[in-house]
N, C-alpha and C positions, 0 to 999 in steps of 0.2 A: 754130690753137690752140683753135678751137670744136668738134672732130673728137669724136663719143662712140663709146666701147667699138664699138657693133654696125655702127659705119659707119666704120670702120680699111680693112677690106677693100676696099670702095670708092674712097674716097679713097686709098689706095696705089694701085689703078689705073687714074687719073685722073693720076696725075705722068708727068711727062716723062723718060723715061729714055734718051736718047739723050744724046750728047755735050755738045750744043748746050743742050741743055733742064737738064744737072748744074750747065752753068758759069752756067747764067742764075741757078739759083736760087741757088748761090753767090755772085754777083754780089748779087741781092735779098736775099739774110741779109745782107752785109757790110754792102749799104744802110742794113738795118735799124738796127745797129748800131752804125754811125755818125752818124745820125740821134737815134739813143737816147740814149746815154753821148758823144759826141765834139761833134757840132754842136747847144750845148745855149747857153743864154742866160747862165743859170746853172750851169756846170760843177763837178764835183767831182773828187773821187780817183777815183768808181768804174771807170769806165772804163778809165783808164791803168791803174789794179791790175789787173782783168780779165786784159788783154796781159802785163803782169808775171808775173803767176803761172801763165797759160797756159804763155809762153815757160819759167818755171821747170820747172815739170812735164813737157815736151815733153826740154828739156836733159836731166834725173834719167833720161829714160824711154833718149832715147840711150843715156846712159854707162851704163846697168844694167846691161852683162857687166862691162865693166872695174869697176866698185864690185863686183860679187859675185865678182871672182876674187882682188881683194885681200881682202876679207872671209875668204875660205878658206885664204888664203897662212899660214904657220906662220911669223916674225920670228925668229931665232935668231941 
């Protein structure tokens, strides 16, 4: 998160781009963020919304043909 503008290029090729090295850091974001919003002393909404509204958005993005082909359908 500390990355500036002129050192992008670097740090992009310093990551791990194999298989092994995608799922890891997948693993370490999920980490993060269970740590962050879920394993918290003090818990709120934020977190479960987060997945809430993820999950919303991901559903909408699914069903986009079917909602745009009823959208065009003429009801007579």
């Amino acid at each position: 998160m500390e990355v500036k503008l002129g050192e992008i290029g670097t740090w992009v090729g310093g990551r791990d781009f194999t298989p092994n090295g995608m799922i890891s850091s997948v693993r370490k974001g999920y980490e993060r963020y269970l740590n962050k919003y879920i394993y918290v002393k003090k818990g709120g909404i934020g977190g479960l919304s987060m997945v809430l509204a993820s999950y919303m958005v991901l559903s909408y993005v699914w069903s986009f043909d079917h909602i745009k082909h009823d959208r065009m359908r003429k009801y007579h």
